[in-house]
C-alpha positions in Angstrom: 0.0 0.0 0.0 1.6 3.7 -0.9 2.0 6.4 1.7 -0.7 8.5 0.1 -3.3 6.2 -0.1 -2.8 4.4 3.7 -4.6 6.3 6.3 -3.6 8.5 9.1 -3.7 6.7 12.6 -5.1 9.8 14.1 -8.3 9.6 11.2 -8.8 6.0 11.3 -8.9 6.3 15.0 -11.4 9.2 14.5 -13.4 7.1 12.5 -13.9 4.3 14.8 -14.8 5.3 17.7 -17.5 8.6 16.1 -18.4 6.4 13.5 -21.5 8.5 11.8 -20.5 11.9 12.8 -19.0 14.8 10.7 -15.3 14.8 9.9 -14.3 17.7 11.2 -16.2 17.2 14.8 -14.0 13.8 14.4 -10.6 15.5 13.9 -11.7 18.4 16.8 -12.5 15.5 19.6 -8.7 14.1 18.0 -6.7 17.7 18.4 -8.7 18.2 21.9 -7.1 14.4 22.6 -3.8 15.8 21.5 -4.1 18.7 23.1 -5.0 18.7 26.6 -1.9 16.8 27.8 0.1 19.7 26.6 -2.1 22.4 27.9 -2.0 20.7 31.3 1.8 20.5 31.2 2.0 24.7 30.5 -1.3 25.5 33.1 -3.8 22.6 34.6 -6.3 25.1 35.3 -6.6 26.4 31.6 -6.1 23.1 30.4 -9.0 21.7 32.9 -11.4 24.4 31.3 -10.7 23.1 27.9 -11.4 20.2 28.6 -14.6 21.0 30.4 -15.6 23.6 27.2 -14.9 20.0 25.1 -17.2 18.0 27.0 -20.0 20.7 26.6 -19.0 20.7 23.3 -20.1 17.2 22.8 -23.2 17.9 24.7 -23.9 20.5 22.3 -23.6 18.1 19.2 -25.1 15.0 20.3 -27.9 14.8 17.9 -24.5 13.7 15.1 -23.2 11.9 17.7 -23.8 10.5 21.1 -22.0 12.1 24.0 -20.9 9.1 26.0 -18.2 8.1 23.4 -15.9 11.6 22.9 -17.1 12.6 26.3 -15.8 9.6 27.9 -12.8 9.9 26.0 -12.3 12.9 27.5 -12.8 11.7 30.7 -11.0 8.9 30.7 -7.8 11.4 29.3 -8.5 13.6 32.1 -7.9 10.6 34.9 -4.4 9.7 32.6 -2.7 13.2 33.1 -4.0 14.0 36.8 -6.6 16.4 36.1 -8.6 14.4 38.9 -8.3 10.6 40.3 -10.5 7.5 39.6 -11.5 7.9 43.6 -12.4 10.9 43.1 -14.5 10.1 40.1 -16.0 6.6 42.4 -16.8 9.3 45.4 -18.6 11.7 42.9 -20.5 8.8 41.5 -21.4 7.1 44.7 -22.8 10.7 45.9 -25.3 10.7 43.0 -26.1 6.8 43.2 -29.9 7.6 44.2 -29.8 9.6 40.5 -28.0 6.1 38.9 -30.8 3.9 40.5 -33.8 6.4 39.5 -32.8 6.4 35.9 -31.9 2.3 36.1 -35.1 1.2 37.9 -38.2 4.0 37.4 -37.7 4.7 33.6 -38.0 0.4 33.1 -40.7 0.8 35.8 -42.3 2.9 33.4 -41.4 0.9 30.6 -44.5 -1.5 32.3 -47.5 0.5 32.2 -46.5 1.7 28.8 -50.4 -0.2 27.6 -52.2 2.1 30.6 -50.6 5.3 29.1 -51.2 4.4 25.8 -54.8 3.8 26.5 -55.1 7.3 28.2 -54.0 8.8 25.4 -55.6 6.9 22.4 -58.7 7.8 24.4 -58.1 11.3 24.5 -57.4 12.1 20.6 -60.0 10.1 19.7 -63.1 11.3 21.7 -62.0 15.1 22.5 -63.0 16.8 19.5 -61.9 20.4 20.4 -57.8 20.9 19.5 -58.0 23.7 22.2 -59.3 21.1 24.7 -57.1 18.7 23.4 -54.1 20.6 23.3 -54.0 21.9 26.8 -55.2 18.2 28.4 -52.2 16.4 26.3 -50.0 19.5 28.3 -51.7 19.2 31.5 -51.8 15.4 30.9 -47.7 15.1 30.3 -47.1 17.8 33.3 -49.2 15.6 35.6 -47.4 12.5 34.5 -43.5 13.6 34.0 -44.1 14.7 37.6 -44.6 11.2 39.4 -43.1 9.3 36.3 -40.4 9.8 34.1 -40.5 12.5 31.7 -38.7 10.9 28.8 -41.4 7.9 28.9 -44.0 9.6 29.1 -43.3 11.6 26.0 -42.2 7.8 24.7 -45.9 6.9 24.9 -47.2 10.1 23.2 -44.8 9.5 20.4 -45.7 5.7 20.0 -49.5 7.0 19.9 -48.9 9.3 17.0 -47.0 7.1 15.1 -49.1 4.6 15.1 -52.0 6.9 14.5 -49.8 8.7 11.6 -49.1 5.0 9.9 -52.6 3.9 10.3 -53.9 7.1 7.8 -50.6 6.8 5.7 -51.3 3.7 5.2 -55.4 4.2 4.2 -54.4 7.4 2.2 -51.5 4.9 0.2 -54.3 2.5 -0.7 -52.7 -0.2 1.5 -54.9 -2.7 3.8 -55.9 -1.6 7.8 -54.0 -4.9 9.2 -50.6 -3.3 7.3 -51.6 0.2 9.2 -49.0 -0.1 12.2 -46.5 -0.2 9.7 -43.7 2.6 9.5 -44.7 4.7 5.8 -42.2 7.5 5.3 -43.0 8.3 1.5 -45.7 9.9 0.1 -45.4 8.3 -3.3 -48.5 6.6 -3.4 -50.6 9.1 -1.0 -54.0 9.7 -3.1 -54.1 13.3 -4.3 -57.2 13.9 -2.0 -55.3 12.4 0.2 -52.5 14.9 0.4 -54.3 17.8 1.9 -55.4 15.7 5.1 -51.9 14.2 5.2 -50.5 17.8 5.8 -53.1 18.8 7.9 -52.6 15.6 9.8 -48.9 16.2 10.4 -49.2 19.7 11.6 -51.7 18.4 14.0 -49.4 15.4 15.3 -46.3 18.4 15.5 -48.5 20.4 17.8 -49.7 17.9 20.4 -46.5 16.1 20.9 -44.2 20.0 21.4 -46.9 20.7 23.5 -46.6 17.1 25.7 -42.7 17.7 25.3 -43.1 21.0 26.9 -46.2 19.8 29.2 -43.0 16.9 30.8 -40.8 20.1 31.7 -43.6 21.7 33.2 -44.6 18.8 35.5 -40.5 17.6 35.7 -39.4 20.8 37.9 -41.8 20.6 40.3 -41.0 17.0 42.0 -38.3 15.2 43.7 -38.9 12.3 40.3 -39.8 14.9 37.7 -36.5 15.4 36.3 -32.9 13.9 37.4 -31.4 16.5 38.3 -34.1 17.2 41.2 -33.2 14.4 42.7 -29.5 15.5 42.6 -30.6 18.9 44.0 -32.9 17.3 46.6 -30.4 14.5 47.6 -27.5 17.6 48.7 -30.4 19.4 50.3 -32.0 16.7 52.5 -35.8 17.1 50.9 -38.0 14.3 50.5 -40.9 14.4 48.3 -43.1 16.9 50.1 -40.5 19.1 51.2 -39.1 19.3 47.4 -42.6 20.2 46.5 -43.7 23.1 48.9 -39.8 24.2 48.5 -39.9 24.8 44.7 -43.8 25.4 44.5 -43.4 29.1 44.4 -41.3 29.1 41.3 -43.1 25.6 39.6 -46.3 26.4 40.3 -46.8 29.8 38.7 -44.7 28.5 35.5 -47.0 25.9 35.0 -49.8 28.4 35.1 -47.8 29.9 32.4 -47.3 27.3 30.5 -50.7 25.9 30.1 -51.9 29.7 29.5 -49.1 29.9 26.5 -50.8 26.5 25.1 -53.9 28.1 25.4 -53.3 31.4 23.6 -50.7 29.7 20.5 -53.7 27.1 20.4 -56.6 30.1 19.9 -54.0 32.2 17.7 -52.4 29.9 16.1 -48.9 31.3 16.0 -45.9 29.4 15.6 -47.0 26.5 14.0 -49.9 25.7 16.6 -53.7 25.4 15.8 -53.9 22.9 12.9 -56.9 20.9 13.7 -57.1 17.4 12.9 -59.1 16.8 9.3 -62.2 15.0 9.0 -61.5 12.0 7.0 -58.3 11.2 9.8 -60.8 11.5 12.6 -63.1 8.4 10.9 -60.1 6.5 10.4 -58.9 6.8 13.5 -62.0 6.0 15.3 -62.8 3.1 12.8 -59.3 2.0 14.7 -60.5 2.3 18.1 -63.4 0.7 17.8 -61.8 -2.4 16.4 -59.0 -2.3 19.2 -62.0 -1.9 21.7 -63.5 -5.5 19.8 -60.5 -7.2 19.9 -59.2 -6.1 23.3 -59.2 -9.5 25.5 -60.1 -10.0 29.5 -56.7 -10.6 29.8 -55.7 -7.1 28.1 -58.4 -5.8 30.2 -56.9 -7.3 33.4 -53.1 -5.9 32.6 -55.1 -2.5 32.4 -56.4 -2.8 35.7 -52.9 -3.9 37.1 -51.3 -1.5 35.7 -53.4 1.0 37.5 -53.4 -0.1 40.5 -49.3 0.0 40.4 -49.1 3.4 39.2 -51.3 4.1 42.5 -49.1 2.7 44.5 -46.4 4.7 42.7 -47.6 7.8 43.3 -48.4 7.1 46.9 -44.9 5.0 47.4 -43.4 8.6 46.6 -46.0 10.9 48.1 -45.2 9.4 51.5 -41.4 8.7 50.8 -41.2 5.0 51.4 -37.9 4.3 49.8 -35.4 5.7 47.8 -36.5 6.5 44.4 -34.9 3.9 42.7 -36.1 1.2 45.5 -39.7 2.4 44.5 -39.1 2.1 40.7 -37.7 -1.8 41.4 -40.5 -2.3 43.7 -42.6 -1.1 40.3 -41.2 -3.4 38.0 -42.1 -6.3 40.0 -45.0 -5.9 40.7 -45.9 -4.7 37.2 -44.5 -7.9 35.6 -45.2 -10.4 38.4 -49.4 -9.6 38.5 -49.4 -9.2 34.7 -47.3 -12.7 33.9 -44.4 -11.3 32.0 -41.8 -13.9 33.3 -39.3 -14.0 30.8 -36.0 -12.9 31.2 -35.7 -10.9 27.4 -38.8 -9.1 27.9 -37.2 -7.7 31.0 -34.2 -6.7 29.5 -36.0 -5.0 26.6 -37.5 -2.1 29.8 -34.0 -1.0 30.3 -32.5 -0.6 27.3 -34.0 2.7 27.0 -32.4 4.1 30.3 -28.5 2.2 30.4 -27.1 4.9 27.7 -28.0 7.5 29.6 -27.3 6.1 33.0 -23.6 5.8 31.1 -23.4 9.0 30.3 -23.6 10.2 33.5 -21.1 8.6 34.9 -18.8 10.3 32.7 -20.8 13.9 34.0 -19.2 12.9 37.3 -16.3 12.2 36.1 -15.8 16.1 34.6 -17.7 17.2 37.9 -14.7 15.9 39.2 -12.8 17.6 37.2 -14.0 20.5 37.9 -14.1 20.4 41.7 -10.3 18.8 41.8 -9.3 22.4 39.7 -11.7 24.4 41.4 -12.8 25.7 38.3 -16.1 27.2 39.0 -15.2 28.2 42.7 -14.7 32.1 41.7 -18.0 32.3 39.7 -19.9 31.2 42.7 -17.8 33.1 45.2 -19.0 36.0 42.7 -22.5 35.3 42.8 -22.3 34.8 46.6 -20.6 38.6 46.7 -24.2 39.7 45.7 -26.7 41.1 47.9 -28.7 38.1 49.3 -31.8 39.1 47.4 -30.1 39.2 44.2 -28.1 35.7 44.6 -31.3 33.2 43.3 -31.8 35.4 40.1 -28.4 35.6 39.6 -28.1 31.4 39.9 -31.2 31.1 38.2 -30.2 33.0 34.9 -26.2 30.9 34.8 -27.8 27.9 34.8 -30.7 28.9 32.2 -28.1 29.8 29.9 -25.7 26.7 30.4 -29.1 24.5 30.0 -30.1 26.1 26.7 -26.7 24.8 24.9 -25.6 21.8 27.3 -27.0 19.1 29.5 -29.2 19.8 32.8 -27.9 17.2 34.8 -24.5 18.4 34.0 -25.0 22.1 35.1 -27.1 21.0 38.2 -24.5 18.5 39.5 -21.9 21.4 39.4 -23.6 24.1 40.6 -25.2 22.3 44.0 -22.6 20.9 44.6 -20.5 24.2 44.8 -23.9 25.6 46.6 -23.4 22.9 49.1 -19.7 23.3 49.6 -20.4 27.3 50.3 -23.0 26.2 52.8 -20.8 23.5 54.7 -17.6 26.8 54.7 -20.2 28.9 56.4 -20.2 31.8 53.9 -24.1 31.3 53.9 -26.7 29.9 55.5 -29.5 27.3 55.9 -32.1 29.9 54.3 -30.1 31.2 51.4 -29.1 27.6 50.8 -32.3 26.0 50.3 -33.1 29.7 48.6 -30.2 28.8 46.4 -31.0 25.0 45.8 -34.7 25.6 44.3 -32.9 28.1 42.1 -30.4 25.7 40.3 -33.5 23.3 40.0 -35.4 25.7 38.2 -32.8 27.1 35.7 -31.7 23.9 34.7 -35.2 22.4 33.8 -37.4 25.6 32.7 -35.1 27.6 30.4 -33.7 24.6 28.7 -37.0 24.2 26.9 -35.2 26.5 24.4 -33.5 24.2 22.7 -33.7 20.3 22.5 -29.7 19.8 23.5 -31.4 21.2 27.1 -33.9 19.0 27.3 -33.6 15.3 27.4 -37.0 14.7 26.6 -37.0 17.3 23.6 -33.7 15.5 22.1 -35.5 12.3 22.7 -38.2 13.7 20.1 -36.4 15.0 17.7 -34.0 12.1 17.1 -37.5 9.4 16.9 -38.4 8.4 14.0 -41.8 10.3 14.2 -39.7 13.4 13.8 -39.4 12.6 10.3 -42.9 11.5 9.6 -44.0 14.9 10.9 -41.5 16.8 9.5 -40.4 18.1 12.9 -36.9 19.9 12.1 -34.1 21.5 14.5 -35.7 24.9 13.7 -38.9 24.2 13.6 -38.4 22.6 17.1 -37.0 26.2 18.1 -39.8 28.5 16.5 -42.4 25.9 18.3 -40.7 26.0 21.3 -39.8 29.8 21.3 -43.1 31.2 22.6 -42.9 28.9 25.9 -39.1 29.3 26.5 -39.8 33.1 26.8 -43.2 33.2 28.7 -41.7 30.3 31.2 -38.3 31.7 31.5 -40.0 35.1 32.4 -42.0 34.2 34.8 -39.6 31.8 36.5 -37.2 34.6 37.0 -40.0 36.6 38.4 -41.2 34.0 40.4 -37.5 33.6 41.8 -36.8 37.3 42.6 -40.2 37.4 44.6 -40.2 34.3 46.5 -37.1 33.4 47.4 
C-alpha cells in the first residue's frame, strides 16, 4: 500500500470510535485528545477548562453523535494526566447513586405501564373533539405525568401514539390494507391526491400535540423530587423528601405551569408558531374506525393488565408521596409488581425495559467524572464566590439565569450537579446559611429544567423527540423545534425569574 493512499492513525482512529458523525467534529474530539496533555503541562487550570468547554462541546452536538463516546474519551484522558483521580470520580459517582438507580429502575418501571398510558391517550385524541381542549389536556396530561413518572417515557408513549395513529392514515391514504396500518410509511409516493391535503393537515396536528406534551414533561418535571434527574441531585444535597421538594420549589413551579398551560392556550386560539392545525375529517373516521376495532378485539386478559397497571401506578404515586424508599427502591418495587401480576416472566422481555435508560445512566457517569474535574481544579469556585458577593436578594436570580443559559446549549444534569454541589460546599464553609441555601438549591433546580426548553440539546425529553423516528414523519426539524418552542421558553423563563426574585 503507498503512503498517500494508507490512512492516518489519528483519522482511522477518528473514524472508529465517532463512527456516523462529521469529519471535522472527528478530527476536533482528536486535536482536543492531543491537546489537553500539553495544555495541562503549560497550566492545569486552563487546560482543565478546555477540557470542560470540550465535554460541553459534545453535549452541544449530540444529535450527530452521542455524548458518552468523545465525552468519555475525555474523561478517561482527564484521569491519565491528573486532572482528577478515579477515587475521586468513584466518590462523585457514589454521591449521586440515588440519581444512577432512578434512571436504572423508574424509567424500566415505566417501561411497564406503557399499555395504561397508551390507552389514556388513544382515548383522549379520539373522543376530545376540540384541538383547544385537546391541546391543553395532552399539556396538563404530560405535566401531571413527567411529575410522578419519568418524563422521557412519558413523552415515549405520546410519540408511540402518533406514530401509530400517523401509519394507520398513511397507510389508508396509500391504498394499503388496515391490518398493514401499524407499519412505519415515510414516502408519500403513493398518497392519493385527495389524500395529500389531510396528510398535511394531519402532520401539523401530530407536531402540535407532541411540542406541546414535550413541553407539558418540563412543566410537571421541575416541580417533583422524580420529575427530572437532576431534582433528585438537587434534593439528595439538600436533604428534601418528596413533600419538602414540592412546597420548596412550588413558588417558582407552580406559577410557571400556570404559564405554561396559558401559552398553550393562547398559541392554540392564535395559532402562531405552527400551533392550531386541527385534525381533518376524513383522519378522525379513520382513527375512530381504529378504536373501535382495538376496543373489539381487546381480551379480559388485556383488560386485566389495564387494571394492574393502574393499581401499580397508584401505588407509585403514593410510594413517593409518602417517601417509602429511595426513588430507585420504588421504581424496582414497580417493576415487580408490574411484571409479576401481569405474567411477564421471561427474562428478554425484561431486558427490553431497560434498554432505554442504560445509555443514559452511562453518560452520567462520565458527568461525574468532569464534575470531578471540575471540583479537583476548582474551576467554578470564583464564579460562585461572585454570585455569593451579591446582595442576598439578588443571589437566586443571579443562579437562576447561569444555569438557564448553560441548559439552553448543554445538559441539565450536568449544570445542576456542578452548581449544587459548589452551593453545598459554600454552605458546609459557612459563607451562607441554611435559608439562602435552600433559597439557592430551588434556584439551580429551576434554571436547569425551565429555560432549557429552548432548545432540544437542554432537554432530554425534547432531544428524545427529535432524534424518533416520528420526527421525520412529521416533519419536525431543529428549527422548527426552536420556532415551536420559542413562545414557551420566553413566557416560562420570564415568569420563573420573576417567580425567583419574589419568592425566594
Amino acid at each position: 500500500m503507498s503512503r498517500s493512499s494508507a490512512p492516518t492513525l489519528a483519522h482511522a482512529f477518528a473514524a472508529r470510535f465517532l463512527d456516523g458523525a462529521p469529519a471535522w467534529y472527528k478530527l476536533a474530539i482528536v486535536g482536543c485528545l492531543i491537546g489537553n496533555p500539553v495544555l495541562f503541562a503549560l497550566d492545569a487550570r486552563i487546560a482543565a477548562w478546555a477540557l470542560v468547554l470540550e465535554f460541553i462541546g459534545t453535549l452541544t452536538l449530540s444529535l450527530r453523535c452521542y455524548p458518552l463516546q468523545p465525552g468519555g474519551l475525555l474523561a478517561l484522558e482527564a484521569v491519565a494526566v491528573g486532572m482528577t483521580s478515579p477515587q475521586r470520580v468513584y466518590a462523585e459517582t457514589i454521591a449521586g447513586i440515588e440519581v444512577v438507580l432512578l434512571l436504572i429502575f423508574m424509567v424500566a418501571g415505566i417501561y411497564f405501564l406503557r399499555e395504561l398510558l397508551l390507552y389514556t391517550f388513544t382515548k383522549l385524541v379520539v373522543h376530545v373533539r376540540s384541538k383547544l381542549v385537546l391541546s391543553f389536556l395532552f399539556c396538563a396530561s404530560a405535566a401531571v405525568l413527567s411529575a410522578f413518572l419519568d418524563a422521557l417515557t412519558v413523552l415515549a408513549v405520546v410519540i408511540a401514539v402518533a406514530a401509530g395513529f400517523y401509519g394507520v392514515y398513511h397507510r389508508v391514504a396509500s391504498g394499503k390494507a388496515m391490518h398493514d396500518a401499524a407499519h412505519d410509511a415515510a414516502s408519500d409516493a403513493h398518497v392519493a391526491d385527495h389524500h395529500r391535503e389531510d396528510l398535511e393537515g394531519f402532520r401539523a396536528f401530530l407536531r402540535s400535540l407532541v411540542m406541546h406534551a414535550a413541553v407539558g414533561t418540563a412543566l410537571g418535571g421541575v416541580a417533583t423530587l422524580v420529575g427530572e434527574p437532576q431534582n433528585l441531585l438537587v434534593g439528595t444535597v439538600a436533604g428534601w423528601d418528596f413533600r419538602e421538594f414540592f412546597v420548596r420549589v412550588a413558588p417558582v413551579s407552580l406559577p410557571v405551569l400556570a404559564a405554561g398551560l396559558a401559552t398553550c392556550v393562547v398559541v392554540e386560539e392564535m395559532r402562531w408558531f405552527g400551533y392550531g392545525a386541527q385534525l381533518p375529517e376524513r383522519v378522525r373516521g379513520v382513527l375512530e374506525e381504529l378504536e373501535r376495532a382495538d376496543d373489539a378485539r381487546r381480551t379480559n386478559l388485556e383488560r386485566a393488565v389495564l387494571i394492574v397497571q393502574a393499581l401499580v401506578a397508584a401505588f407509585l404515586v403514593v410510594a413517593l408521596a409518602l417517601h417509602w424508599a429511595a426513588v430507585g427502591l420504588v421504581g424496582l418495587t414497580v417493576i415487580v409488581l408490574a411484571t409479576a401480576f401481569a405474567g411477564v416472566t421471561d427474562e428478554h422481555r425484561l431486558g427490553d425495559a431497560f434498554r432505554a435508560a442504560l445509555p443514559f445512566t452511562a453518560l452520567l457517569v462520565v458527568f461525574f467524572a468532569v464534575v470531578a474535574v471540575i471540583h479537583e481544579q476548582a474551576l467554578i469556585t470564583p464564579v460562585v464566590r461572585y454570585v455569593l458577593s451579591l446582595p442576598h436578594g439578588w443571589q437566586p436570580s443571579a443562579v437562576y439565569l447561569a444555569n438557564g443559559v448553560l441548559t439552553s446549549i448543554s445538559d441539565n444534569v450536568f449544570v445542576a450537579t456542578v452548581y449544587i454541589t459548589e452551593v453545598a460546599a459554600a454552605f458546609a464553609d459557612g459563607r451562607i446559611d441554611r435559608a439562602q441555601f435552600d433559597a439557592l438549591a430551588v434556584a439551580v433546580n429551576a434554571g436547569t429544567n425551565i429555560p432549557s426548553v429552548a432548545t432540544p440539546n437542554g432537554q432530554a425529553a425534547f432531544l428524545f423527540l427529535l432524534t424518533s423516528s416520528l420526527a421525520s414523519l412529521i416533519r419536525l426539524s431543529y428549527v422548527r423545534m426552536l420556532v415551536m418552542a420559542l413562545p414557551y421558553t420566553v413566557v416560562l423563563t420570564a415568569t420563573g425569574l420573576f417567580a425567583v426574585a419574589r419568592w425566594l
